[in-house]
N, CA, C and O of each residue as an XYZ file, in Angstrom:
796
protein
N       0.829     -1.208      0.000
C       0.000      0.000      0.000
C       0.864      1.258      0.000
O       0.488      2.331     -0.472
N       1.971      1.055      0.529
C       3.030      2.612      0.717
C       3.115      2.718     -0.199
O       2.729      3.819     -0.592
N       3.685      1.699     -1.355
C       4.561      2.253     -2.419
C       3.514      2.452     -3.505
O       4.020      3.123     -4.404
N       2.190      2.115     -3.785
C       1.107      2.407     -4.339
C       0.952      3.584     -4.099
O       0.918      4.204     -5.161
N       0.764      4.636     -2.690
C       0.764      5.748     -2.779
C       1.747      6.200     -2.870
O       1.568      7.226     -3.528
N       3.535      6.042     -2.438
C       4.184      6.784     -3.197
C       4.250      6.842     -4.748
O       4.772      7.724     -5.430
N       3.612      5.719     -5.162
C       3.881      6.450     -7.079
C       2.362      6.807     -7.596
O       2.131      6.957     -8.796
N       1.557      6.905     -6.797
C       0.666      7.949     -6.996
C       0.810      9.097     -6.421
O       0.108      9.937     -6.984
N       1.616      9.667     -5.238
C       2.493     10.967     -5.660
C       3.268     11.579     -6.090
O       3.353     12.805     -6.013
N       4.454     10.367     -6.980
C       5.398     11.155     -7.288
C       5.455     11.583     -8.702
O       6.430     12.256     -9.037
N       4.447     11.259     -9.683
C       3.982     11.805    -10.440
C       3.716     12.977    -10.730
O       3.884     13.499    -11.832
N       3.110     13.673     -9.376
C       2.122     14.761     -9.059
C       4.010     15.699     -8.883
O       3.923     16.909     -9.094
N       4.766     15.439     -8.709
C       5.978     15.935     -8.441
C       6.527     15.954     -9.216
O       6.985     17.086     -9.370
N       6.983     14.960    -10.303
C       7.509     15.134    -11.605
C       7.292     15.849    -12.372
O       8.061     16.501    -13.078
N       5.810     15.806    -12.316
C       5.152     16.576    -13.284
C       5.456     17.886    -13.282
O       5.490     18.461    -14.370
N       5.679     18.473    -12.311
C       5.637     20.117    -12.300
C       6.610     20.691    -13.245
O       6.625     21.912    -13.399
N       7.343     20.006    -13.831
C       7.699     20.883    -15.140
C       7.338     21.217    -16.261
O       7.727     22.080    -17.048
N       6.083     20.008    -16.292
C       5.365     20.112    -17.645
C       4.164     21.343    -17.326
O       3.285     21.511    -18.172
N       4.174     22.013    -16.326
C       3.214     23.485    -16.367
C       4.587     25.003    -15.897
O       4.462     26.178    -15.551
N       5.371     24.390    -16.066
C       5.943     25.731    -16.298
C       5.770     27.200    -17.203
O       5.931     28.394    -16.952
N       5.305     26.316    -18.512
C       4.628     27.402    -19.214
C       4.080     28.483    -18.846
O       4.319     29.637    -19.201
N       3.049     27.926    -17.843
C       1.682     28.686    -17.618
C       2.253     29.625    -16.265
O       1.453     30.392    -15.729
N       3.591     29.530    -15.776
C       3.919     29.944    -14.253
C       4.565     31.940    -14.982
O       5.383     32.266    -15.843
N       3.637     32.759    -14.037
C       4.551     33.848    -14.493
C       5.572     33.800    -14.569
O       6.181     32.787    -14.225
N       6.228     34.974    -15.094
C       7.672     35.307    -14.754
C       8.025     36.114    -13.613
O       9.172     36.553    -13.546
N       7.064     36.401    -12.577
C       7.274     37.039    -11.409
C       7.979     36.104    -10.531
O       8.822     36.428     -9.694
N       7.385     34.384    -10.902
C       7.862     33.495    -10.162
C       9.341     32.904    -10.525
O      10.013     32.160     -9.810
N       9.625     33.331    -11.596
C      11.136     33.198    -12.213
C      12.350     33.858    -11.438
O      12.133     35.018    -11.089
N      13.403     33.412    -11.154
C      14.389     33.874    -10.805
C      14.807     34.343     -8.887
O      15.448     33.646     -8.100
N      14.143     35.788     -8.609
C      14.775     35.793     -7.413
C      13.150     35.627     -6.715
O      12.070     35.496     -7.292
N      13.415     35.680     -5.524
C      12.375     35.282     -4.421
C      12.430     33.866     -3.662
O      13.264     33.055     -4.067
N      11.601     33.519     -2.595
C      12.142     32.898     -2.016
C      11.966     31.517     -2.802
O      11.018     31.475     -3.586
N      13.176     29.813     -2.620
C      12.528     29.187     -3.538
C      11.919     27.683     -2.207
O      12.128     27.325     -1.048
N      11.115     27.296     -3.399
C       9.746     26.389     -2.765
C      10.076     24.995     -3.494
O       9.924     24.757     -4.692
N      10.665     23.941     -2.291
C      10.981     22.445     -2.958
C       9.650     21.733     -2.549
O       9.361     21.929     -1.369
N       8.969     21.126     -3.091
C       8.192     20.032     -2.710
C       8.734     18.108     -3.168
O       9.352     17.927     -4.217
N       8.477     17.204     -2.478
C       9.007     15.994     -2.942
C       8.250     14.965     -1.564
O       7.759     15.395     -0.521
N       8.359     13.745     -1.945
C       8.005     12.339     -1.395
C       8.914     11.599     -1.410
O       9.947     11.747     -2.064
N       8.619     10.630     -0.627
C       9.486      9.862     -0.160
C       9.123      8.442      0.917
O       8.040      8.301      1.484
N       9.883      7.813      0.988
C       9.799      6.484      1.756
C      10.498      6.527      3.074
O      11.541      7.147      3.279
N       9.654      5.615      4.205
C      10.619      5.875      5.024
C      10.478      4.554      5.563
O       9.510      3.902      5.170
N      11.499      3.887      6.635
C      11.993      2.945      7.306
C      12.170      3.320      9.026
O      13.242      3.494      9.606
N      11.152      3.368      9.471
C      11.610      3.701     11.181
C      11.440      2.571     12.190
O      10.586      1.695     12.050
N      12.566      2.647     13.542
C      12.217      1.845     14.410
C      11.356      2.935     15.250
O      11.441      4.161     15.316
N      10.338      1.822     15.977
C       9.218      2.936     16.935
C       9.497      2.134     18.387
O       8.453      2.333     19.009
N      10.417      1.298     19.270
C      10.417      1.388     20.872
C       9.378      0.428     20.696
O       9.677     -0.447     21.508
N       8.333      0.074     20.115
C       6.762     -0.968     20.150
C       6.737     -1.943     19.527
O       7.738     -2.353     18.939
N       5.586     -2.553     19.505
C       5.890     -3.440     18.324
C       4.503     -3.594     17.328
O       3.343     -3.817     17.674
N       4.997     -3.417     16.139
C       6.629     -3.973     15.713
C       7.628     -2.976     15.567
O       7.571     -1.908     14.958
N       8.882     -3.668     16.453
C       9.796     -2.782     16.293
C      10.086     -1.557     15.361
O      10.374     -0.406     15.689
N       9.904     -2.220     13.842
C      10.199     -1.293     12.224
C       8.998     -1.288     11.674
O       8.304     -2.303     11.733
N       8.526     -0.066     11.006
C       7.687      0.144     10.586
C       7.786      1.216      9.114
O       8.362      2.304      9.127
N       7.279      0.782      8.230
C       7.712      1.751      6.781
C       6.169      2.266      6.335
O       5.071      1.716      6.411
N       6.570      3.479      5.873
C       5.302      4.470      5.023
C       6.397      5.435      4.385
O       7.613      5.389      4.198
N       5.449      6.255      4.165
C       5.238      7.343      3.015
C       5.052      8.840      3.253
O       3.946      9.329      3.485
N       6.277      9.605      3.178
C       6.289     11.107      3.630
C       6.162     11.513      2.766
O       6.662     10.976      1.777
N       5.136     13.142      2.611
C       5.158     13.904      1.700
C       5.808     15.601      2.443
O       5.357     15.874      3.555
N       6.666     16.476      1.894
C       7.256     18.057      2.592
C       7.292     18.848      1.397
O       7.268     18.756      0.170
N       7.359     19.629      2.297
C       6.841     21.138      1.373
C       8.095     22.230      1.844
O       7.593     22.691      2.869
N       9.379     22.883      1.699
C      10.361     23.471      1.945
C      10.221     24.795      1.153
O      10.117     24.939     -0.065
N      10.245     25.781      2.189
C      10.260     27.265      1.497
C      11.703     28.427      2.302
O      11.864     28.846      3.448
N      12.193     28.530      1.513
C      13.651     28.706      1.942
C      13.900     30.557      1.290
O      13.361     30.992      0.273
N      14.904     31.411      2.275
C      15.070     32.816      1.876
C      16.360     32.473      1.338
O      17.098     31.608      1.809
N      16.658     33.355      0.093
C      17.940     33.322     -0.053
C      18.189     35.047     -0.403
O      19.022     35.389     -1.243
N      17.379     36.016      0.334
C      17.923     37.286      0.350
C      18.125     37.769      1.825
O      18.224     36.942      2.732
N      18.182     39.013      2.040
C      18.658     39.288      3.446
C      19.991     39.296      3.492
O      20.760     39.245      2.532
N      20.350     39.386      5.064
C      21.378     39.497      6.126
C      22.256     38.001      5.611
O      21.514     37.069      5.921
N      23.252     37.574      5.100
C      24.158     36.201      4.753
C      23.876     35.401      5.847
O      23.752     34.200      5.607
N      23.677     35.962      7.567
C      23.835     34.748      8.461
C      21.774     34.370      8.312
O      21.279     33.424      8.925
N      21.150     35.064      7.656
C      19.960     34.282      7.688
C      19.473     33.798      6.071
O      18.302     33.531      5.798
N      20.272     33.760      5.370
C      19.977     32.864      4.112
C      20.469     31.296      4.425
O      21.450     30.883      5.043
N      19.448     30.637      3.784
C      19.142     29.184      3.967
C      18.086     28.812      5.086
O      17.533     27.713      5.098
N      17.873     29.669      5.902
C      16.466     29.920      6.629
C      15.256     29.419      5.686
O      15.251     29.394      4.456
N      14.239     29.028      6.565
C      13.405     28.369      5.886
C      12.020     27.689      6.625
O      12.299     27.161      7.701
N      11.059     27.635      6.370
C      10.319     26.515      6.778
C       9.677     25.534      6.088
O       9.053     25.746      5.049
N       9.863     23.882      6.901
C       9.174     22.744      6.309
C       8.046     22.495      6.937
O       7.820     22.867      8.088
N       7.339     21.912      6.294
C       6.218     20.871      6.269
C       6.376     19.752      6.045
O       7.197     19.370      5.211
N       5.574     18.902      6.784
C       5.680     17.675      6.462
C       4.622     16.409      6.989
O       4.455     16.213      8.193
N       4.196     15.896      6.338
C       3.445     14.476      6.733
C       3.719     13.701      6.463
O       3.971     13.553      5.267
N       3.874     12.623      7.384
C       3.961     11.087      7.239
C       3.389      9.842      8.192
O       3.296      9.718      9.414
N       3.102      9.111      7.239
C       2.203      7.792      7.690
C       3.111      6.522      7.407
O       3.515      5.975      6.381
N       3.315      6.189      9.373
C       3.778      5.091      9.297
C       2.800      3.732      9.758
O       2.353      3.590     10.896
N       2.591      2.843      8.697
C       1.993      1.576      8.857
C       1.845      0.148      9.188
O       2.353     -0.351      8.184
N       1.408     -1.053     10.093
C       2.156     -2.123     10.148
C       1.081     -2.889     10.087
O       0.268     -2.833     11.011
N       0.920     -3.554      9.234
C       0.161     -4.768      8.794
C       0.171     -6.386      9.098
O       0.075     -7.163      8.148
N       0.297     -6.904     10.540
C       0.769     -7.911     10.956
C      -0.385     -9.037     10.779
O      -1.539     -8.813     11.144
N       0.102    -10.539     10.057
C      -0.642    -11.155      9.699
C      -1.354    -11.884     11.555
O      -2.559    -12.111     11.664
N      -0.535    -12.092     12.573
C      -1.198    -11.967     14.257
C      -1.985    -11.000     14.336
O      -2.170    -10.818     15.539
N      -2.605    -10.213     13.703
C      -3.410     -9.076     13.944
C      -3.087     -7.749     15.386
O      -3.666     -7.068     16.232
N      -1.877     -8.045     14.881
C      -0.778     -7.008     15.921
C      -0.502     -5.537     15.144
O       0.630     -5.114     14.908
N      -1.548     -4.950     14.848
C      -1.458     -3.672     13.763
C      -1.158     -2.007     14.797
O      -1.508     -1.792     15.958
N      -0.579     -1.288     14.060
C       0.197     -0.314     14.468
C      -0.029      0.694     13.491
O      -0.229      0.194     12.384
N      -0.072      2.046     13.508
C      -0.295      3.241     12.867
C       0.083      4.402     13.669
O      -0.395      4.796     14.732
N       1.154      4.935     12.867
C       1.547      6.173     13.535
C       1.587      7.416     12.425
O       2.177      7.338     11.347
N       0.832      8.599     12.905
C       1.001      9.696     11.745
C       1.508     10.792     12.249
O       1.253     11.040     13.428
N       2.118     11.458     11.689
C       2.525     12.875     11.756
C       2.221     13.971     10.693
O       2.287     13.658      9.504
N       1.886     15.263     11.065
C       1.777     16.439     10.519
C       1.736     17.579     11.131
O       0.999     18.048     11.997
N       2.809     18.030     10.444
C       3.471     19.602     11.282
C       4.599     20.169     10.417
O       4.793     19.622      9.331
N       5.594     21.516     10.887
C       6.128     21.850     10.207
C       6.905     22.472     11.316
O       6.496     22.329     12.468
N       8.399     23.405     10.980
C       9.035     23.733     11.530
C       9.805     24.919     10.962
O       9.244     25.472     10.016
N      10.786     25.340     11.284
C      12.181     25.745     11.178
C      13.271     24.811     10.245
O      13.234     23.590     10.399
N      14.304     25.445      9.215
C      14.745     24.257      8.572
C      15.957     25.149      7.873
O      15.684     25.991      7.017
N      17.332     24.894      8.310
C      17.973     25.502      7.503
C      19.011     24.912      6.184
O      19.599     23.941      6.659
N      19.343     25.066      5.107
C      20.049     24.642      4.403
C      21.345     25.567      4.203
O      21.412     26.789      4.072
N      22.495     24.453      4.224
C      23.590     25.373      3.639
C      23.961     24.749      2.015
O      24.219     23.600      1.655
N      23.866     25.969      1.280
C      23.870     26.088      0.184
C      24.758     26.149     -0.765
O      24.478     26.073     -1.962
N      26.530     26.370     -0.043
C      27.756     26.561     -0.270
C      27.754     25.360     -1.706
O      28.270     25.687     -2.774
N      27.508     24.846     -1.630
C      27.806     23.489     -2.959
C      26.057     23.501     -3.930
O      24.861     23.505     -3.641
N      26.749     23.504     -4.917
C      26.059     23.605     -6.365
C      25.408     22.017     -6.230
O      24.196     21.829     -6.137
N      26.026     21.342     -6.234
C      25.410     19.550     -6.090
C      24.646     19.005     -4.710
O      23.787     18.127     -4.778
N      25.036     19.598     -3.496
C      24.890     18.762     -2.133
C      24.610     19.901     -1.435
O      25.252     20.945     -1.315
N      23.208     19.434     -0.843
C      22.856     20.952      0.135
C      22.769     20.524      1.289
O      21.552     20.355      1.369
N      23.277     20.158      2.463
C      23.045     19.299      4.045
C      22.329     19.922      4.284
O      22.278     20.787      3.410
N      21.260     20.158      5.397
C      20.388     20.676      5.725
C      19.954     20.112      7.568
O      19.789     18.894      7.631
N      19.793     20.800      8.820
C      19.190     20.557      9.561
C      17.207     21.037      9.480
O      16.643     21.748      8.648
N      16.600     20.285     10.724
C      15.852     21.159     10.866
C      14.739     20.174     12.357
O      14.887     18.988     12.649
N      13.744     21.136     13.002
C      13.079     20.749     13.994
C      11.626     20.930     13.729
O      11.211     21.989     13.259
N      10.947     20.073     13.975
C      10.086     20.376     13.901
C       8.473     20.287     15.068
O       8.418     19.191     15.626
N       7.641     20.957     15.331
C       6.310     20.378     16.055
C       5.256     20.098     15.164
O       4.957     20.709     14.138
N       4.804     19.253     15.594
C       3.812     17.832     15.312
C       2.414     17.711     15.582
O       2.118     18.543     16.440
N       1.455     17.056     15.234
C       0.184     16.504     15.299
C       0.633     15.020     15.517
O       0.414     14.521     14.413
N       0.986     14.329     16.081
C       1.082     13.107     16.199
C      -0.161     12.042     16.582
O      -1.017     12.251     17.441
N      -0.057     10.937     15.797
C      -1.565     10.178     15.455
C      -1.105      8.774     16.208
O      -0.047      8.374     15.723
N      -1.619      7.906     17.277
C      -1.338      6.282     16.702
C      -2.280      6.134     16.816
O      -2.991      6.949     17.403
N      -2.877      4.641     16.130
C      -3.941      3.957     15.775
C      -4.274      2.648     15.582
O      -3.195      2.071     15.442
N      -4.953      2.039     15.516
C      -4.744      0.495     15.492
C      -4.110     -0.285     15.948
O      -3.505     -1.228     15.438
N      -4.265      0.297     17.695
C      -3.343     -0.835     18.456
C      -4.235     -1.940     19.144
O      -5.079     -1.845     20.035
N      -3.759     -3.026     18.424
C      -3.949     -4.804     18.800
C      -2.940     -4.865     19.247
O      -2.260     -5.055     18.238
N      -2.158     -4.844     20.198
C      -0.981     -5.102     20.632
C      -0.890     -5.836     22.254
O      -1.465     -5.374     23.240
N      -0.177     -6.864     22.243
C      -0.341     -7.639     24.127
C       0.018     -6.390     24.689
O       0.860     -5.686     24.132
N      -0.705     -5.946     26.056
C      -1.074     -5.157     26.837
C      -1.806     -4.154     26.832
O      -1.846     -3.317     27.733
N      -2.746     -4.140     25.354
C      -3.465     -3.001     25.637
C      -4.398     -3.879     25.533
O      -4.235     -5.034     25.140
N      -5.813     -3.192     26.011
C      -7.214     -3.447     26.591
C      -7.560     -3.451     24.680
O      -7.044     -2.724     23.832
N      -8.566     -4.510     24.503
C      -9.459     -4.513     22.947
C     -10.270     -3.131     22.177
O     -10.642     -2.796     21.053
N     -10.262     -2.599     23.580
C     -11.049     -1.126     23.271
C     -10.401     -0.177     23.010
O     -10.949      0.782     22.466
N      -9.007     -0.153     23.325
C      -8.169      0.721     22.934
C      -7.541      1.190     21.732
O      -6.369      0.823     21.804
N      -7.783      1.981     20.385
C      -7.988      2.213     19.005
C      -7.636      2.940     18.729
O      -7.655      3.125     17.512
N      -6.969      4.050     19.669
C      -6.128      5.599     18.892
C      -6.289      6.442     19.895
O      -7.118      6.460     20.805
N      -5.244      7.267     19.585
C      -4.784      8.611     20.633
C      -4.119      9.363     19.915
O      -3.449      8.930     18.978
N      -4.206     10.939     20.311
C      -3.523     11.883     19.897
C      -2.690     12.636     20.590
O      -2.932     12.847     21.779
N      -1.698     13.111     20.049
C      -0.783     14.222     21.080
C       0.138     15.230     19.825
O       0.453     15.094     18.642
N       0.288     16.101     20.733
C       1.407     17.237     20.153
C       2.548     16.301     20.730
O       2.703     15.746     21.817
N       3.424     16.364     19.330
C       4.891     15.806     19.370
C       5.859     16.709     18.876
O       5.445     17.785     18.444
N       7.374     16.412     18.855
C       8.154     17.152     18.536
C       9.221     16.239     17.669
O       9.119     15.037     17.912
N      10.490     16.698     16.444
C      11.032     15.939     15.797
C      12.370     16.801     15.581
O      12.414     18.007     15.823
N      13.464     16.050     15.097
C      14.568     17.022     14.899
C      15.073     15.884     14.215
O      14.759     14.704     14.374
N      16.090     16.508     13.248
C      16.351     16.151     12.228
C      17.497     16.596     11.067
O      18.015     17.705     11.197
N      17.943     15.630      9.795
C      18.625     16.580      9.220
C      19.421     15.549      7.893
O      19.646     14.345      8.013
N      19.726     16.341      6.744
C      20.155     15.022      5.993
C      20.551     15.729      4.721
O      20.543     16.959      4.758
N      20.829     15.245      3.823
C      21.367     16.194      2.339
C      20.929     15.707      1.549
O      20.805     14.489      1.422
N      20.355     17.104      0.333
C      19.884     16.679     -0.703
C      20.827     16.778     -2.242
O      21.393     17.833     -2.529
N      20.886     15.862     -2.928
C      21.955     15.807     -3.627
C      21.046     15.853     -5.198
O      20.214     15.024     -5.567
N      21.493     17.049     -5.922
C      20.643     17.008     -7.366
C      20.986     16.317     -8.660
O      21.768     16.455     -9.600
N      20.198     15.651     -8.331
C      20.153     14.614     -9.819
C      20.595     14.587    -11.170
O      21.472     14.076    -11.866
N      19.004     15.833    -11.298
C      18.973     16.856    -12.649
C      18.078     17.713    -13.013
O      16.871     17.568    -13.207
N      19.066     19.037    -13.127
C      18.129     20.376    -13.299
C      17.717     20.231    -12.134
O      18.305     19.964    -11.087
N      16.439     20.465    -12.426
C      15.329     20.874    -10.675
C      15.036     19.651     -9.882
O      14.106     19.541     -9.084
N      15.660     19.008    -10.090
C      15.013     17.365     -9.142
C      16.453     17.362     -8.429
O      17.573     17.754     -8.757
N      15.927     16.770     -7.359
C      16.983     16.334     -6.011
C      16.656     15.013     -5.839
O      15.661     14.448     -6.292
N      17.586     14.511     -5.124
C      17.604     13.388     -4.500
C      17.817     13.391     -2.787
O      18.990     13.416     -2.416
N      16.943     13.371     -1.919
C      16.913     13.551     -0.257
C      17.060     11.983      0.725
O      16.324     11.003      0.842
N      18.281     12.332      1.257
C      17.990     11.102      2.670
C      17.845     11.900      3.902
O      18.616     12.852      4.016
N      17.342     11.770      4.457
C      16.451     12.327      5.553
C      16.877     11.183      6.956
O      16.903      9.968      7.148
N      17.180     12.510      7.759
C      16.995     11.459      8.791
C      16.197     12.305     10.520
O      16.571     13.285     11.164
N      15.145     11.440     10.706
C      14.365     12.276     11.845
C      14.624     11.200     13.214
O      14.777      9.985     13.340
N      14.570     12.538     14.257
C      14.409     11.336     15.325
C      13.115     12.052     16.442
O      13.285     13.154     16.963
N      11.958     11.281     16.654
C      10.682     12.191     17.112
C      10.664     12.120     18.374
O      11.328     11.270     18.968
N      10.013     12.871     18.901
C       9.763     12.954     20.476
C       8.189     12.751     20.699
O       7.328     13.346     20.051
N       7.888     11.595     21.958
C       5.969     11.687     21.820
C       6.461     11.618     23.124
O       7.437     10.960     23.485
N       5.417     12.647     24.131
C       5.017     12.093     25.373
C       3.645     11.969     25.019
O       2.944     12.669     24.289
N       3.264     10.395     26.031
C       2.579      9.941     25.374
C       1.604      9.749     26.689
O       2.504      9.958     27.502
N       0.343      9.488     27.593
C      -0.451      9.421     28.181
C      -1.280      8.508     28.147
O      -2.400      8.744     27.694
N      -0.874      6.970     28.715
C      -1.500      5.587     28.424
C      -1.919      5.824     30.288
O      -1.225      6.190     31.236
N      -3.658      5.328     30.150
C      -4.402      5.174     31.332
C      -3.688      6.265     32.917
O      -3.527      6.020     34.112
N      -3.573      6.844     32.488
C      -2.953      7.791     33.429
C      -1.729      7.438     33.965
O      -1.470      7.428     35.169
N      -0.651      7.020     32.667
C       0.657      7.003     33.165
C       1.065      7.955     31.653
O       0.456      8.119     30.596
N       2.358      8.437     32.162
C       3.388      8.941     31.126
C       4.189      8.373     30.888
O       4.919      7.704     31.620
N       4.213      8.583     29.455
C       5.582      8.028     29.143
C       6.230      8.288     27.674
O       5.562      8.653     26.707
N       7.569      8.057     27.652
C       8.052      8.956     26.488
C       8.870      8.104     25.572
O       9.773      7.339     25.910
N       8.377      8.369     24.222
C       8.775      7.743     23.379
C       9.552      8.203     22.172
O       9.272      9.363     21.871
N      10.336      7.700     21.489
C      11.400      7.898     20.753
C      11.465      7.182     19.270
O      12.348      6.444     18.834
N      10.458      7.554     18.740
C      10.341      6.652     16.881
C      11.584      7.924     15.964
O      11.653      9.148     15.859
N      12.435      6.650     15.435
C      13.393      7.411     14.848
C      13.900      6.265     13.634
O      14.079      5.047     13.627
N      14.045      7.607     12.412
C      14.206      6.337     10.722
C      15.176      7.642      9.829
O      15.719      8.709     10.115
N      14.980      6.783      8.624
C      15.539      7.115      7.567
C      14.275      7.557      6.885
O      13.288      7.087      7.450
N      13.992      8.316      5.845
C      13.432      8.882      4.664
C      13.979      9.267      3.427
O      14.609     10.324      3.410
N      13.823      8.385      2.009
C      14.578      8.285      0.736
C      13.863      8.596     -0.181
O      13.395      7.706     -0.891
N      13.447     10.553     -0.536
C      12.851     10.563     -1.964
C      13.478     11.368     -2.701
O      14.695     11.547     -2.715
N      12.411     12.054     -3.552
C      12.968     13.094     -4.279
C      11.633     14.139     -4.239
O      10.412     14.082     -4.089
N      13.025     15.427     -4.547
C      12.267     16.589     -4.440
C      12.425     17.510     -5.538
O      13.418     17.171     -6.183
N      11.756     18.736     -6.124
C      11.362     19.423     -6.455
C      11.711     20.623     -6.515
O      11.337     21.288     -5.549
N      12.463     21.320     -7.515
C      13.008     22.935     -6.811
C      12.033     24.001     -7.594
O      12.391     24.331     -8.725
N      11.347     24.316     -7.292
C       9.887     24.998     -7.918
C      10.929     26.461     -8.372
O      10.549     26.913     -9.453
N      11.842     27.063     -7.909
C      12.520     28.275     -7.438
C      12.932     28.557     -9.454
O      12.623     29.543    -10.123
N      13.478     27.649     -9.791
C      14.400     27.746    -11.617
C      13.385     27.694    -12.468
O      13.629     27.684    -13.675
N      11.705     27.639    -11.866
C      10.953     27.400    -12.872
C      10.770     29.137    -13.812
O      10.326     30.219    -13.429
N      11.316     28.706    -15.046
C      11.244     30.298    -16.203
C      10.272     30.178    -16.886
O       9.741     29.082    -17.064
N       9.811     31.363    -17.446
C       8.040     31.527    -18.099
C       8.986     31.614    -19.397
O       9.970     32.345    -19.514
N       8.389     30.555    -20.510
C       8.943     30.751    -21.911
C       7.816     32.081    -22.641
O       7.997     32.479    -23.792
């Protein structure tokens, strides 16, 4: 199911060069630039099951005018759905959506490293898991994530991103706390909306 919806989004990402045409030329050249891209991810979550893989989609809007110590400033977005489909009927769902702070250094034409932090909507769901009660089916909390990884360009406006996040949930099971630590890799590609020229 992940990779069904990742290539029913990454289409929607490729594509954006074939409407360049229609993009003014206001959006050409300087101003701030806007990457969008998808991607796969691989995380361990502390639960079980230990590893769990889905499908991130981010949205990166970055200054490159101003003061030199605040270019590469920026903020991301981002959602992702992690899924576990256990044939024991031991199922697991964790989502995120939120955005942050995100800076890139830009010094290299090919390889841009990039940190960034972010706060969260954090989702789990579908827990069949030994020790929870049958009635128990989902919870929500504000989470937090930090992070950081380089994007390396392919060609022309497409990148290539490994990503790496590590999240923060405090989490509130039957009136105990407790804090958890889901942390992975993320492998897509992205989008540099910023070089798009009006012919």
């Amino acid at each position: 199911m992940h990779l069904i919806s990742l290539f029913a989004i990454f289409p929607l990402v490729v594509s954006i060069p074939l409407f360049s045409q229609a993009v003014p030329s206001a959006y050409s050249g300087g101003g701030p630039a806007i990457v969008v891209g998808a991607g796969v991810s691989n995380y361990y979550t502390e639960m079980f099951p230990k590893h769990m893989e889905g499908v991130a989609v981010w949205a990166d809007c970055n200054s490159h005018r101003g003061p030199f110590y605040l270019r590469g400033f920026g903020v991301e977005a981002e959602v992702r759905d992690l899924d576990s489909r256990q044939p024991t009927g031991n199922n697991l769902r964790l989502a995120t959506l939120g955005g942050g702070p995100i800076w890139t250094w830009r010094r290299y034409r090919k390889f841009h490293p990039y940190g960034k932090f972010l706060i969260d909507y954090g989702s789990m769901a579908h827990i069949k898991s030994p020790g929870f009660p049958s009635w128990y089916t989902a919870d929500k909390w504000v989470t937090g994530a930090t992070g950081g990884g380089v994007e390396y360009r392919a060609w022309r406006n497409v990148w290539v991103r490994a990503d790496y996040e590590y999240q923060f949930w405090r989490v509130d099971w039957f009136n105990t706390t407790s804090f958890l630590d889901p942390r992975g890799f993320t492998v897509g590609v992205s989008y540099d909306l910023k070089h798009i020229h009006a012919h």
